[in-house]
N, C-alpha and C positions, 0 to 999 in steps of 0.2 A: 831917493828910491827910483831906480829905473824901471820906465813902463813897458807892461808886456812886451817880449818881443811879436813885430808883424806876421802872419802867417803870409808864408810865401804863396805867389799865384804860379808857379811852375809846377808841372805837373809830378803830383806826389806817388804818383803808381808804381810799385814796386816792379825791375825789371822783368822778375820770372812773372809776376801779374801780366804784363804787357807784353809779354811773347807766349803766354801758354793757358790761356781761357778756360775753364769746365766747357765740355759741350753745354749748348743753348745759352750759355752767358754772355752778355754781349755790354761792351761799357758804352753809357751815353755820356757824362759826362764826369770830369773827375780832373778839374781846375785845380780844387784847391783842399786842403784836409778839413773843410767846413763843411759841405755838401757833395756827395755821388749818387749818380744815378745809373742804375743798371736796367737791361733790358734780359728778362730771365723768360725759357719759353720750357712746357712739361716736353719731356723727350719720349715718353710712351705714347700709346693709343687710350688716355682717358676720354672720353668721349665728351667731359664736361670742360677740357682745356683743348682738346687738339685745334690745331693751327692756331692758336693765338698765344700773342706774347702779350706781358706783362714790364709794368715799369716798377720798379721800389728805389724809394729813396732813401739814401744811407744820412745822418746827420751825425757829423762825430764831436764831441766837444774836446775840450784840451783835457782831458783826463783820458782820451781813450788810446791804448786798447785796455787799460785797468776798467774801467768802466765802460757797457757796453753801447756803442751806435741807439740813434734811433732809427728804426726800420719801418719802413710804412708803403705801400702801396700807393701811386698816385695816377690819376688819368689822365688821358691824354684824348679830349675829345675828338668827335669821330669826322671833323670836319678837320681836322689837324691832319699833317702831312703822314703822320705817325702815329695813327689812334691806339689807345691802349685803354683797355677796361679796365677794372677794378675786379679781380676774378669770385665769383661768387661761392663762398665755404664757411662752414661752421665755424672756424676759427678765424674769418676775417671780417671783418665789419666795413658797412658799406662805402664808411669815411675811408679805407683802406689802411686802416688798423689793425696789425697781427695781432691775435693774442698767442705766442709761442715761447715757453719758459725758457729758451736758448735767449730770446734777448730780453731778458731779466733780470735786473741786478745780482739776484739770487741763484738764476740759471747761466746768465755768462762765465766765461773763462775768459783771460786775455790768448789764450794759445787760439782762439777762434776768427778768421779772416772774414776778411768780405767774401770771397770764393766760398768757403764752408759755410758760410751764412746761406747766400744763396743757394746751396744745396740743398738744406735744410729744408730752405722754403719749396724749394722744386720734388721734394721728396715729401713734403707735406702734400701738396696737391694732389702728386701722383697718388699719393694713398686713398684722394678722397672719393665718395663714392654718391654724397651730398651734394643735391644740387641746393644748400639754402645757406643764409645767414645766421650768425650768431644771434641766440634771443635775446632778447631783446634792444636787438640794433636800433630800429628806429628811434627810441630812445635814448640808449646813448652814442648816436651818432647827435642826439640834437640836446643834450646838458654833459656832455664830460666835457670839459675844459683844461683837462690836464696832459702833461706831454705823453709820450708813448711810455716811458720807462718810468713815467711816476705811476702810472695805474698797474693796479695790485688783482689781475686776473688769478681765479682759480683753473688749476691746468688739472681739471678731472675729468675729461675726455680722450682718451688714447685712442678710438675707434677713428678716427678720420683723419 
């Protein structure tokens, strides 16, 4: 039996990806089909994002696009060349953990891109009007031990 094939380190971004960005989308890194990282910024006047941008990181396994990415939020502290918070919203926890049924087992599609995703998320913030965190964050930012797509959030908040 022959073993996995190697995932290649040449750059896996699809051409129209690499010539034609969403406004505020911005790639930081994107080696290799195992990890990306984007730099996403809200394009309106929310008062609880304006001027600042945000990082997420894409984790895709060898199932994907049938099975969806993990998406997460990460930071980038403020002593770093490039600081990036973790943006503060009902639907994100502090760990930078979405809960957003789009990346879902159950809410994915494969017809859904990194660009669309990112959308999503940028069109989630703009909507929000919450300056707080998901309740009870602080606890399970300190006992879930599970990856992003194994945790089974209920999505009964449409208001934000």
């Amino acid at each position: 039996m022959a073993p996995f094939p190697q995932k290649k380190s040449t750059n896996p971004l699809p051409p129209q990806m690499k010539d034609h960005l969403p406004p505020g989308i911005t790639i930081v890194k994107s080696d290799n089909l195992e990890e990306w990282q984007m730099d996403i910024k809200v394009l309106d006047s929310n008062p609880l994002y304006q001027n600042e941008t945000y990082r997420l990181k894409f984790t895709f396994s060898n199932k994907y696009p049938i099975e969806p990415p993990e998406v997460q939020f990460i930071e980038c502290p403020p002593t770093s060349d490039h600081p990036r918070p973790i943006p503060i919203h009902p639907h994100i926890y502090s760990n930078g953990i979405i809960c957003l049924d789009l990346l879902s087992s159950a809410g994915w599609s494969p017809v859904q891109t990194v660009e669309s995703v990112c959308m999503s998320i940028q069109s989630m913030l703009t909507a929000n009007s919450r300056n707080e965190r998901p309740p009870g964050d602080s606890d399970f930012v300190s006992y879930n031990r599970r990856r992003p797509r194994d945790i089974n959030f209920h999505y009964d908040d449409d208001n934000v």
